[in-house]
C-alpha positions, -999 to +999 in steps of 0.1 A: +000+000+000+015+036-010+019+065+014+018+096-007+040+123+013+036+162+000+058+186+008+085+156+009+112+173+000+108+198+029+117+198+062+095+179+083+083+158+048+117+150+044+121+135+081+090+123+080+100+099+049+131+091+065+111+080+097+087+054+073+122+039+061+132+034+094+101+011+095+107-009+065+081+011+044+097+024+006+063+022-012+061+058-011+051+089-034+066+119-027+054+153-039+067+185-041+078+219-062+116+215-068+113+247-091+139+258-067+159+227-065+178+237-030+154+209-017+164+178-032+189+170-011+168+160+019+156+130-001+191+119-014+192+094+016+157+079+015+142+055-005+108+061-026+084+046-049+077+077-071+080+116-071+054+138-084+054+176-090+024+191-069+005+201-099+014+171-110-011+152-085-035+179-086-042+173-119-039+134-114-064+138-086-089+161-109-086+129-139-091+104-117-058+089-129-035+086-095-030+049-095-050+027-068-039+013-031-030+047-011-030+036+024-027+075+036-025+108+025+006+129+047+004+162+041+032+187+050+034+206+020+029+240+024+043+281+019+055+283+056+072+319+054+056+338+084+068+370+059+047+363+026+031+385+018+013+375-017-023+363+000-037+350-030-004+326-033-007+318+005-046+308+000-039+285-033-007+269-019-019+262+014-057+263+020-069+249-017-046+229-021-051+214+012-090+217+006-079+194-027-061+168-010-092+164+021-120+157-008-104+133-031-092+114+008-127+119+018-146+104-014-125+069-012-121+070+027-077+072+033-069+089+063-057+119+058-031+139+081-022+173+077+005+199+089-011+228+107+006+255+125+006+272+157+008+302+140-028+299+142-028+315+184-014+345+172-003+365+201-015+338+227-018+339+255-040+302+254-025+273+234-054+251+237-075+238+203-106+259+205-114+291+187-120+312+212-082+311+214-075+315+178-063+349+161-035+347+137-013+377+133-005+369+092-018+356+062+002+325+067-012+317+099-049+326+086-045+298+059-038+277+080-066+287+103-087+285+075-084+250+067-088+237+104-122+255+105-133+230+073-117+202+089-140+208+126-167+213+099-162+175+083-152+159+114-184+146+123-192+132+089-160+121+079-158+090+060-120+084+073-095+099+098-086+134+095-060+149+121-045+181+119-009+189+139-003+224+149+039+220+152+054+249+176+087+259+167+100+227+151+139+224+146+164+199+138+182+181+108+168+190+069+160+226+072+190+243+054+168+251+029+146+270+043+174+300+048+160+329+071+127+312+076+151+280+090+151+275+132+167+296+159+188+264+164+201+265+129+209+301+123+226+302+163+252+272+149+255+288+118+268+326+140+286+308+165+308+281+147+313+313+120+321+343+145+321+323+179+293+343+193+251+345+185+228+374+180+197+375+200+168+404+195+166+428+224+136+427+247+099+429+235+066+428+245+078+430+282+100+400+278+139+409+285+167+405+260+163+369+248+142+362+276+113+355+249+098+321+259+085+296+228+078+261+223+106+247+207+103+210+194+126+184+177+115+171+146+118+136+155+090+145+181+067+153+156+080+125+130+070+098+157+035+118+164+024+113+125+039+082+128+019+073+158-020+087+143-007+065+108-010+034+129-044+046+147-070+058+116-100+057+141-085+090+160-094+121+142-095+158+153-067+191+156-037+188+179-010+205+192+024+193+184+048+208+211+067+194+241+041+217+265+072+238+281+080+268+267+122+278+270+135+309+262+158+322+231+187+322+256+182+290+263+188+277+225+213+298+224+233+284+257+222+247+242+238+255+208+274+275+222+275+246+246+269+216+225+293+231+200+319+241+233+316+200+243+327+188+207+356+208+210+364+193+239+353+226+261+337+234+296+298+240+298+290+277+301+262+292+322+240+321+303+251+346+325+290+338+311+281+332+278+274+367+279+298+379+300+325+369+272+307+379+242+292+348+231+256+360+230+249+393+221+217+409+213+206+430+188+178+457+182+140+444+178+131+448+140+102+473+137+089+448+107+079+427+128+059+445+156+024+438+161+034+400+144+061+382+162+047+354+188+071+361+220+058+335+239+042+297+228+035+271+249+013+240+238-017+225+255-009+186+253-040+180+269-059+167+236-028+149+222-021+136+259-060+122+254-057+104+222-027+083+239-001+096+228+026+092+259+055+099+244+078+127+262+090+154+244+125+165+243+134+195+258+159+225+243+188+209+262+184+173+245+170+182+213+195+211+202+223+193+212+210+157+189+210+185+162+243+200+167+260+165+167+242+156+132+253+189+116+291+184+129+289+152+115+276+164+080 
């Protein structure tokens, strides 16, 4: 039975088909737009069935011509730059599109799992899966939005599993392509193994410098969670994807210096001396993006917690330094 991934050659698609290897399973399609082709490396190391071009299956799915014997639809593909600001682009690449992929799942009942976005709280300060709490601050979040108000529309009359995953601040290996829209994680390597120190944004919304908190979560967290709804089809809803304790900027900062610091052979450094000696250094808040930057995220696990998932999260600490050992050993 085929798995068709989308948005396979991108970050989380990408780990996510490396995680179905890991369990024997090659009979996959992946999809994507490798227009720009930074992407393909992420897939050099994983085995598939097939690749299609997103139009590609659209129009395969609109003909009736995508062959027969999908055993699930995972869908991560998706315009995640917070900064877009092309709406119309936003809506067809991420809500249609979506809307696409949930009817043709729908009409011949494959479970159907989808990347959402906590994007979708806005400015917080409830992470819980109700709309009350809901209020995005851009169009990419509202897409998003969008599509998880369809989807609590259908769920009641849905013919086959549909879960939604609103991933916090994902990080971790296969993201170099997504340049400045890549993790704190990434970019704070990246300064420090370059100029031996990181750049933090000065205070904001009452937070101190770097003291803004967020939900950061590794990306084989989320991997095992789609992995985990793929072998239960009967549970259907929207959940948060998050480790449920929020950890501040300085924190993946002191993870990242320090990881690097043990590889080298070097002594653990508190915050306080990181910046003492210059390794973390903070720079002004950018005006752009007043009124839309999220400075603090913390998921409500309470609905994933009840669907039995029991899995624990790993925290900055653990995560960021799994990622720093897999990009020293690249």
């Amino acid at each position: 039975m085929t798995v068709i991934v989308t948005g396979a050659a991108g970050f989380i698609g990408a780990n996510l088909v490396k995680g179905l290897n890991a369990r024997g399973i090659r009979d996959i399609v992946a999809v994507d737009n490798l227009a720009r082709s930074e992407k393909f490396p992420n897939l050099v190391d994983c085995e598939i069935a097939d690749y299609l071009d997103k139009h590609e299956l659209l129009e395969r799915l609109r003909t009736g011509t995508l062959a027969p014997g999908v055993r699930a639809v995972l869908h991560q593909g998706a315009c995640s730059d917070t900064m877009e600001s092309d709406g119309r682009y936003m809506m067809e690449n991420n809500y249609r599109y979506s809307l696409d992929l949930l009817e043709w799942c729908q009409a011949r009942r494959i479970p159907f799992i989808y990347a959402s976005s906590a994007s979708v709280y806005g400015a917080g300060p409830v992470f819980r899966e109700e709309r009350a709490h809901e209020a995005p601050l851009n169009v990419y979040g509202y897409s998003k939005f969008l599509f998880d108000q369809v989807v609590r529309r259908r769920l009641g009359e849905r013919t086959a599993q549909i879960a939604g995953f609103r991933y916090f601040n994902v990080y971790g290996p296969r993201e170099a392509h997504k340049g400045r829209m890549a993790s704190v994680a990434y970019h704070f390597f990246n300064q420090y193994t370059a100029s031996g120190r990181v750049r933090l944004f000065e205070g904001s919304a009452g937070y101190g410098p770097g003291e803004q908190i967020r939900d950061f979560v590794f990306v084989d967290d989320a991997v095992a969670v789609n992995l985990f709804f793929l072998d239960h089809p009967e549970l259907s809803g929207i959940f948060n994807v998050g480790t449920g304790r929020a950890q501040s900027f300085n924190d993946v900062a002191a993870a990242t210096i320090n990881a690097v610091r043990r590889a080298r052979g070097e002594g653990v450094l508190s915050i306080d001396e990181l910046k003492r000696s210059g390794a973390i250094e903070y720079i002004p808040f950018p005006p752009a993006l007043l009124g839309k930057y999220q400075s603090y995220t913390q998921a409500d696990l309470s609905a994933l917690r009840a669907a039995g998932y029991a899995a624990p999260f790993a925290d900055v600490e653990t995560g960021v330094a799994r990622y720093v050992e897999a990009r020293l050993g690249q």
